[in-house]
Kinemage of the C-alpha trace (Angstrom):
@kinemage 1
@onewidth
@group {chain A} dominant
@subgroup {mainchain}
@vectorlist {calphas} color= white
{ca unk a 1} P -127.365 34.290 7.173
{ca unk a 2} L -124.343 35.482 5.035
{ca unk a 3} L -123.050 31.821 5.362
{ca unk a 4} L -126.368 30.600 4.015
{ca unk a 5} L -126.815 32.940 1.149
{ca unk a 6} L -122.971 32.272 0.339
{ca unk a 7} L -123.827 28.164 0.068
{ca unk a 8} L -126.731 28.929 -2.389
{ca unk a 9} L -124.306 30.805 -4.142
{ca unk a 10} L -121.728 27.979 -4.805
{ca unk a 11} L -124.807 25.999 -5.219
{ca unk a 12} L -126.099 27.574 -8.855
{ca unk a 13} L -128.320 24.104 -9.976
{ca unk a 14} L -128.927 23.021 -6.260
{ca unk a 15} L -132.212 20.877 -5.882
{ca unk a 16} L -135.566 22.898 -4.259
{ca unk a 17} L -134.267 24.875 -0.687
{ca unk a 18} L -136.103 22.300 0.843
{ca unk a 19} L -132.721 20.096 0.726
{ca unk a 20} L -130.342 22.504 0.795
{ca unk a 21} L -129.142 24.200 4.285
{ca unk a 22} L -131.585 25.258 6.900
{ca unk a 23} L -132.628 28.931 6.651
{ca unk a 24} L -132.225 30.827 9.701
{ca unk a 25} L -135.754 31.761 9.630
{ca unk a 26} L -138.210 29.040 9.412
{ca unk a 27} L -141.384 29.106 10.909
{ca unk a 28} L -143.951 25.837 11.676
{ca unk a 29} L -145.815 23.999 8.985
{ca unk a 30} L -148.431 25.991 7.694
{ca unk a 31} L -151.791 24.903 6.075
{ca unk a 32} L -151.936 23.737 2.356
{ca unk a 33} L -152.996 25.895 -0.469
{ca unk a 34} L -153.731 25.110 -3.779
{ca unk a 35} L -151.009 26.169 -5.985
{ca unk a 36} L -151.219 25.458 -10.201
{ca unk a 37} L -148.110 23.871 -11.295
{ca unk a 38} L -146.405 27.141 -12.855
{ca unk a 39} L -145.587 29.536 -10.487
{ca unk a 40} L -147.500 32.987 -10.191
{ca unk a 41} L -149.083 35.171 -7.969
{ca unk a 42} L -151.861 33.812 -5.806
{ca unk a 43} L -154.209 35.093 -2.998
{ca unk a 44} L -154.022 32.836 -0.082
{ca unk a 45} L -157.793 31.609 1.635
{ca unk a 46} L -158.855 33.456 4.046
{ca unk a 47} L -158.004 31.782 7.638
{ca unk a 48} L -157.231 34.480 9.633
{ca unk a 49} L -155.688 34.151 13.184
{ca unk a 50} L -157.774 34.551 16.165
{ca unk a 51} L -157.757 37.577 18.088
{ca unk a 52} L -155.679 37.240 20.753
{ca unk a 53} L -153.507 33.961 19.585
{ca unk a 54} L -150.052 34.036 19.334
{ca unk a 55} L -148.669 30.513 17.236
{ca unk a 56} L -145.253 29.788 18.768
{ca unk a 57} L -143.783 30.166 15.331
{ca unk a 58} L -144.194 33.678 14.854
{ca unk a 59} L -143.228 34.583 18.557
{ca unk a 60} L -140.152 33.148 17.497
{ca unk a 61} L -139.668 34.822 14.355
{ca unk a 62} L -139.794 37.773 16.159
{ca unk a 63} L -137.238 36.913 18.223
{ca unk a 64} L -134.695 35.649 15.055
{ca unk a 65} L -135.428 38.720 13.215
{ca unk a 66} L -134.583 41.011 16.347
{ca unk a 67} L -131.603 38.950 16.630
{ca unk a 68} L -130.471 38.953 12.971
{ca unk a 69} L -130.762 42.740 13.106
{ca unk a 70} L -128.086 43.313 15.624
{ca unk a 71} L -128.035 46.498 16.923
{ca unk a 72} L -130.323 47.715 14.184
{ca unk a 73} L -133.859 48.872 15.208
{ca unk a 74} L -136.379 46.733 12.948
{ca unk a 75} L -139.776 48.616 12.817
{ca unk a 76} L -140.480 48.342 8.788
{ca unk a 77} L -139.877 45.116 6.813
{ca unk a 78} L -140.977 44.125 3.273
{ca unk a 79} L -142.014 40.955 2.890
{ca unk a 80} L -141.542 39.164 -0.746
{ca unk a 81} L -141.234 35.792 -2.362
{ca unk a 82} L -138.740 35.072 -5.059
{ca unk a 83} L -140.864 33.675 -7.966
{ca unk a 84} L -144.214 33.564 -6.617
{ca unk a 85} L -146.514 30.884 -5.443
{ca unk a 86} L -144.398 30.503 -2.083
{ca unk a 87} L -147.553 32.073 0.289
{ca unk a 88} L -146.090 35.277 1.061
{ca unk a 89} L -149.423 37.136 1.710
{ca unk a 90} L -150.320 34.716 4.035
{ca unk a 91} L -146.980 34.292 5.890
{ca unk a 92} L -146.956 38.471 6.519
{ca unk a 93} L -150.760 38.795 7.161
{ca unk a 94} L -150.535 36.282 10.141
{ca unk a 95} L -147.354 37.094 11.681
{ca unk a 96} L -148.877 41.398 11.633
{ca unk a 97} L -152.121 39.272 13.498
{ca unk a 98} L -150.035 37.255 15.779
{ca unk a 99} L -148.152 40.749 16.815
{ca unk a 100} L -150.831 42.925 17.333
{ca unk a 101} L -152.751 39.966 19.280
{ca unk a 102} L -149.606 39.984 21.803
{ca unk a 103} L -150.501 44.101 22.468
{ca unk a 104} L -148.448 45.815 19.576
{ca unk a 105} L -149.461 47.857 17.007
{ca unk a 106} L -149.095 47.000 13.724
{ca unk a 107} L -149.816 48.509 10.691
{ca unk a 108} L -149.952 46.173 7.488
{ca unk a 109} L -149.253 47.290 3.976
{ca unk a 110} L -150.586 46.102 0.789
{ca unk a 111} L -147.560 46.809 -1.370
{ca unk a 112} L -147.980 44.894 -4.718
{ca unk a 113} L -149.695 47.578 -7.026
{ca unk a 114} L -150.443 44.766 -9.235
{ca unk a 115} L -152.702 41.990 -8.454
{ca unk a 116} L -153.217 43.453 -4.850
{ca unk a 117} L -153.350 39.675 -3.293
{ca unk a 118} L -153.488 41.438 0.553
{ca unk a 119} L -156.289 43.798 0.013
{ca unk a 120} L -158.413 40.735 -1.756
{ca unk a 121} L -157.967 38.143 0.349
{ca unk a 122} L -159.190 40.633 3.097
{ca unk a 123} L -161.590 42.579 1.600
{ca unk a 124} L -159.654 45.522 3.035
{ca unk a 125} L -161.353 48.998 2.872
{ca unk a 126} L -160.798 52.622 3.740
{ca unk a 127} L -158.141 54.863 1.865
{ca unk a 128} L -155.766 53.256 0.083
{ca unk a 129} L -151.707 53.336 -0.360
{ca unk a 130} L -151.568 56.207 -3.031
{ca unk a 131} L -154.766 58.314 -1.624
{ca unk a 132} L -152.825 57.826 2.233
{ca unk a 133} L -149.775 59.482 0.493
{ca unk a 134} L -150.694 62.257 -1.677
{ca unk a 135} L -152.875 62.824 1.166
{ca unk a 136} L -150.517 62.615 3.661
{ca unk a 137} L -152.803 61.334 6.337
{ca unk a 138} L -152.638 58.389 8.783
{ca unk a 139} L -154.702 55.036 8.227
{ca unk a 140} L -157.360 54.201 11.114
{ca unk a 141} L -156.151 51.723 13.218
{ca unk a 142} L -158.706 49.011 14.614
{ca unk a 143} L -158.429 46.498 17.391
{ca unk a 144} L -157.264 43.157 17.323
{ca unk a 145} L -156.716 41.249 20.239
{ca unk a 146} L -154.596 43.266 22.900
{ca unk a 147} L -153.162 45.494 20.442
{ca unk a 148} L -153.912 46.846 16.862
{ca unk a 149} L -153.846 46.049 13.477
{ca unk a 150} L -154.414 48.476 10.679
{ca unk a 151} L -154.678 47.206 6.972
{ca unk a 152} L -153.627 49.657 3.829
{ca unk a 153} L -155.502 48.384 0.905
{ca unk a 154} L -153.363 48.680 -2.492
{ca unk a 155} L -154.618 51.233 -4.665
{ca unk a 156} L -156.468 50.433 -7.566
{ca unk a 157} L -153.866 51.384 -10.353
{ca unk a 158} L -151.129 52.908 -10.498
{ca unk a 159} L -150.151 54.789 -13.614
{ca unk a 160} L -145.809 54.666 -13.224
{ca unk a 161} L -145.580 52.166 -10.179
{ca unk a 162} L -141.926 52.778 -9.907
{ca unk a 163} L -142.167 56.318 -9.985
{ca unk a 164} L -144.843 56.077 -7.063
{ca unk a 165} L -142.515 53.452 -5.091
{ca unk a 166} L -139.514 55.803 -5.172
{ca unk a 167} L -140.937 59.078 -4.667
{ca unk a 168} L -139.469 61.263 -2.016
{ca unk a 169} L -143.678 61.490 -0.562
{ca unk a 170} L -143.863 57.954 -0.537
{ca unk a 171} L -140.280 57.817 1.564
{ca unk a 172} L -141.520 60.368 4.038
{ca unk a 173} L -145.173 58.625 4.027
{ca unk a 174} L -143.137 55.079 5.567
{ca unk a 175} L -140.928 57.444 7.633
{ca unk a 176} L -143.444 58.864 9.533
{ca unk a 177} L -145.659 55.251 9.931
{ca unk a 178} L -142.345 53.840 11.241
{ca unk a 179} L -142.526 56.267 13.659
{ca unk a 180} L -146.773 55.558 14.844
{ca unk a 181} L -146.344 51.894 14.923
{ca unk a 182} L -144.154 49.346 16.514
{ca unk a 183} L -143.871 47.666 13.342
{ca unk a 184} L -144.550 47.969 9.856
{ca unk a 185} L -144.838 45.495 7.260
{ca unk a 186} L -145.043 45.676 3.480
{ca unk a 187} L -146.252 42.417 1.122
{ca unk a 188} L -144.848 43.045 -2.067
{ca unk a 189} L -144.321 41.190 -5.004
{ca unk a 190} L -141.803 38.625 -6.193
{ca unk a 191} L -138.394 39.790 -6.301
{ca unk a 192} L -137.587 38.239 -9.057
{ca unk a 193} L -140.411 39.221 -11.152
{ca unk a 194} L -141.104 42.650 -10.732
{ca unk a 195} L -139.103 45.863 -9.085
{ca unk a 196} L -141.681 46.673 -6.511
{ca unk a 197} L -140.512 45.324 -3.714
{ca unk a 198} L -136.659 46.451 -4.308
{ca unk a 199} L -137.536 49.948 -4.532
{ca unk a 200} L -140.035 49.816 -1.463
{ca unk a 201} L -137.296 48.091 0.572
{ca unk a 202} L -134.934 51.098 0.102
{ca unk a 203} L -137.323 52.915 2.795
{ca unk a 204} L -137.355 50.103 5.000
{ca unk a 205} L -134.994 48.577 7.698
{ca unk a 206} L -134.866 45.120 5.700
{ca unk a 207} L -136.117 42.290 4.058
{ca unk a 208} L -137.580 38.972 5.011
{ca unk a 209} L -137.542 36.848 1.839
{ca unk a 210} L -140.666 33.693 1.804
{ca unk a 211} L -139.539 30.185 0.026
{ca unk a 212} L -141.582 27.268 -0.207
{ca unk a 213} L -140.380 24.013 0.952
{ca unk a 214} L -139.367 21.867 -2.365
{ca unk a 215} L -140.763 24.539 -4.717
{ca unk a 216} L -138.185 27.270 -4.463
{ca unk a 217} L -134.970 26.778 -5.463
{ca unk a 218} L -131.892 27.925 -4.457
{ca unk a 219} L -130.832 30.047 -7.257
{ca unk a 220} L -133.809 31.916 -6.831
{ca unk a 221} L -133.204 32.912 -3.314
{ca unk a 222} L -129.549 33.779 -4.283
{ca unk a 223} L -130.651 36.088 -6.946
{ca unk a 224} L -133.582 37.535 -4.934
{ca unk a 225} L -130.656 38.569 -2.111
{ca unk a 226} L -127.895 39.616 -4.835
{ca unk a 227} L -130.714 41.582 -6.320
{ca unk a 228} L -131.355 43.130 -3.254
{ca unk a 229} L -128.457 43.619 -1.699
{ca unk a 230} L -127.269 45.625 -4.978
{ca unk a 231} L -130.032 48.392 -3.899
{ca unk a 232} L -128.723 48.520 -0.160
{ca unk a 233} L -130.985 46.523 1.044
{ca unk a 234} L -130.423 43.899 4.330
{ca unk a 235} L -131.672 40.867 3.679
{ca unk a 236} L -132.491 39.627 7.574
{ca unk a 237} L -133.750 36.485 6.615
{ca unk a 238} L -135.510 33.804 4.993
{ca unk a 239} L -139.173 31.881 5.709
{ca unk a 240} L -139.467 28.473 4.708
{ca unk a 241} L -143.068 28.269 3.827
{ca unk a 242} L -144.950 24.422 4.240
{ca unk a 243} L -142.565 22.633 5.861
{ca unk a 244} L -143.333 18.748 5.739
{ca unk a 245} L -142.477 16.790 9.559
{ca unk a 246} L -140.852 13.492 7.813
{ca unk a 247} L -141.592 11.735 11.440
{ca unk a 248} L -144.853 9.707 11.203
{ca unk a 249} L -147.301 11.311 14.031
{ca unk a 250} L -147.639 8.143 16.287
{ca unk a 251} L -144.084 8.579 16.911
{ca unk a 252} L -143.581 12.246 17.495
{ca unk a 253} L -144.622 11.852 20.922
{ca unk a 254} L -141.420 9.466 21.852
{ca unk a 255} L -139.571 11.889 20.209
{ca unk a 256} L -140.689 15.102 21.169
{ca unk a 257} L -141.257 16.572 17.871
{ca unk a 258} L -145.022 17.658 18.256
């Protein structure tokens, strides 16, 4: 991944990530969404994952994320695009399905304290993310396939978000889910954009960045990991979001890329 980052680097007016080097992360094509022409925040539709499926793609972004961790224990990861618009809600919400579907439990945080894309796009009830930590309570988990998936709706304001996100009760309110569930996962907000997501990844084991194939550029992702690798954050990997198969579907078949 360092070898990656380093070529976006050298790279300052590279074209869209699309074209540049492979990430080591990249999951399947996804479905469309509509996305206006400047980028911004957006709440994915609602297509959940069935109970009980596991896509091949996330299966094996488990796997790349255990391995790009090392000896590291990964339980808590923040999830965040760069400048917005690359599906990031989407991308977490399905791989925290896909988990709990294959018997874990996982406990899914709506961390973007401003437009709150996760808890919309789910209609997500029950206490939120400030209430859970002044509180100091644990959210009620609910089944999902062979396992368990438990939603944390954002709260609905905030007066001094960065206060909130680097509080010592928030830190010890993550420390102690980290230690309930098998993983836990954070959606935050660009990187780029606002601070959220850098000072939530501080209490966290890492960071999965989310680009979208010939939207994000490479700069972007470079500053995103610069900017978070100033905080002491590990940057384990990156998502390339809507992939496009340039082999014509008849032909797939002879060439075993279905």
């Amino acid at each position: 991944m360092s070898a990656y980052f380093e070529s976006l680097n050298r790279r300052v007016s590279t074209p869209p990530a699309a074209t540049a080097v492979a990430p080591a992360i990249v999951p399947a094509p996804t479905p469309d969404v509509d996305i206006a022409a400047k980028p911004r925040r957006i709440v994915a539709p609602v297509q959940r994952l069935t109970p009980g499926a596991v896509p091949h793609a996330y299966a094996m972004l488990r796997e790349r994320l255990m391995v790009a961790a090392g000896d590291k224990a990964v339980k808590s990861l923040v999830f965040a695009g760069c400048d917005g618009s690359e599906g990031c809600t989407k991308i977490v919400r399905e791989f925290a399905e896909s988990l709990a579907s294959a018997g874990l439990n996982v406990l899914l945080v709506d961390a973007d304290l401003r437009s709150a894309g996760l808890t919309t796009s789910l209609a997500a009830r029950g206490a939120d993310l400030a209430e859970l930590v002044r509180t100091k309570e644990m959210p009620q988990a609910t089944a999902w396939g062979r396992g368990r998936l438990t939603v944390v709706p954002s709260p609905g304001s905030v007066s001094d978000k960065e206060t909130f996100l680097r509080s010592p009760e928030f830190a010890l309110w993550l420390d102690k889910q980290r230690a309930a569930f098998d993983y836990t996962f954070l959606d935050a907000p660009p990187i780029l954009r606002h601070a959220d997501g850098t000072l939530a990844s501080v209490f966290c084991d890492g960071v999965v960045l989310v680009a979208r194939a010939g939207v994000t550029r490479g700069y972007a992702l470079a500053r995103a990991r610069q900017q978070l690798e100033r905080a002491g954050t590990t940057v384990l990997g990156v998502v390339l979001n809507q992939v496009r198969n340039p082999v014509p579907l008849f032909l797939r078949r002879y060439l075993g890329t279905e």
